[in-house]
C-alpha positions in Angstrom: 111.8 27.5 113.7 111.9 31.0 113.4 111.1 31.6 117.2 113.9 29.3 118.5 117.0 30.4 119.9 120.6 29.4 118.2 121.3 26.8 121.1 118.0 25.3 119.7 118.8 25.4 116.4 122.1 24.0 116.9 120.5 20.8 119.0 118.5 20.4 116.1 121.2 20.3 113.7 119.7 22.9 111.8 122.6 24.3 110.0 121.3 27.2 108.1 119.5 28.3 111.2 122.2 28.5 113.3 124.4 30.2 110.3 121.7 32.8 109.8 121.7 33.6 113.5 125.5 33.5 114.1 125.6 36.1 111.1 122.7 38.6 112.8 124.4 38.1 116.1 128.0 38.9 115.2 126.5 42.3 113.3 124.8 43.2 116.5 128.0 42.5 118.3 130.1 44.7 116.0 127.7 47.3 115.5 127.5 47.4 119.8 130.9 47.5 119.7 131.8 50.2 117.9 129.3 52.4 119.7 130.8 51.8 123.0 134.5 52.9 121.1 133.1 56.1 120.2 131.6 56.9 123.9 135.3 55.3 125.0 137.0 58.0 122.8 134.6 60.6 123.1 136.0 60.5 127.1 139.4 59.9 126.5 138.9 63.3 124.7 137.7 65.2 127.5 139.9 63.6 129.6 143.0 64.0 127.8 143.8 67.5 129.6 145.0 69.2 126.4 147.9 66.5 126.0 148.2 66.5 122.1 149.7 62.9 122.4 146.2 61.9 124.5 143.9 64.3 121.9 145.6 62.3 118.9 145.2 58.8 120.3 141.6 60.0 121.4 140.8 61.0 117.8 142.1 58.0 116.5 140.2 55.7 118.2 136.4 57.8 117.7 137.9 57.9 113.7 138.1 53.8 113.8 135.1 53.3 115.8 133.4 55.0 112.9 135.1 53.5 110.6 133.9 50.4 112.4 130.4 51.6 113.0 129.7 52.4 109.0 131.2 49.0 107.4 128.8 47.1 110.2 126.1 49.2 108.7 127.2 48.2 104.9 127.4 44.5 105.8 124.0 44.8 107.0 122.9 45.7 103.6 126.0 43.5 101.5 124.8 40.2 103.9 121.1 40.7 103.0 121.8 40.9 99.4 124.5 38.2 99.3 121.8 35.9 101.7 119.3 36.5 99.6 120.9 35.0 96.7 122.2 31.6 99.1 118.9 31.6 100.5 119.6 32.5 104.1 117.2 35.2 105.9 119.8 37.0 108.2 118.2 40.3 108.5 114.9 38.9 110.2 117.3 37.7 112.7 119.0 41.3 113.5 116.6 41.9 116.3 118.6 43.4 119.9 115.5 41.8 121.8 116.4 38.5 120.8 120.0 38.7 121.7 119.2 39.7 125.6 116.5 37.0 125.4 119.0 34.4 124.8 121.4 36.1 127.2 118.9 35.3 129.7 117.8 32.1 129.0 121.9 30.9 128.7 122.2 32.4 132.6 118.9 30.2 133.7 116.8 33.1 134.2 114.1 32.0 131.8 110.8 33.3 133.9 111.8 36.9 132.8 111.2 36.2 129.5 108.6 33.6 129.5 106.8 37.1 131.2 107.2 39.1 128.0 105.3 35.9 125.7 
């Protein structure tokens, strides 16, 4: 079951599967997320043309993102220990590969990654 996407878990009924992989993906998400914040403030920054008003909101936003970026790293560690003890696997599932590979087989492009099997 471990090789199965969440849409094949969930046609399954395989509750704990798709709970473990809803879990993994909404870290990823986050942790993707917060990354592309700090970039997005990093060039407000540069772009702010010395406008304190522009330099604060700039600095404010790569402060959150950071903010953002560290508590998804902790939950990575606080959901491993608190799965562990429910009996749910999440961290197997934290894998940026498997996210792109169910991307593509949700947009019907599955003969790219039947070529990677």
């Amino acid at each position: 079951m471990a090789n199965s996407s969440i849409v094949d878990a969930a046609e399954q009924y395989d509750v704990l599967e798709v709970i473990n992989r809803g879990i993994a993906y909404a870290i990823i998400v986050a942790g993707f997320l917060s990354v592309v914040f700090i970039f997005f403030g990093g060039i407000s920054f540069i772009l702010s043309g010395g406008q304190d008003d522009k330099i604060k909101q700039a600095v404010s936003t790569i402060r959150y993102a950071i903010i953002g970026l560290i508590v998804t790293i902790l939950s990575v560690f606080i959901v491993a220990t608190v799965g562990k003890a429910m009996g749910l696997d999440i961290v197997r599932y934290i894998n940026f590969g498997e996210i792109l590979d169910l991307i593509t087989s949700l947009s019907g492009n599955s003969e790219s990654t039947d070529s990677l099997d």
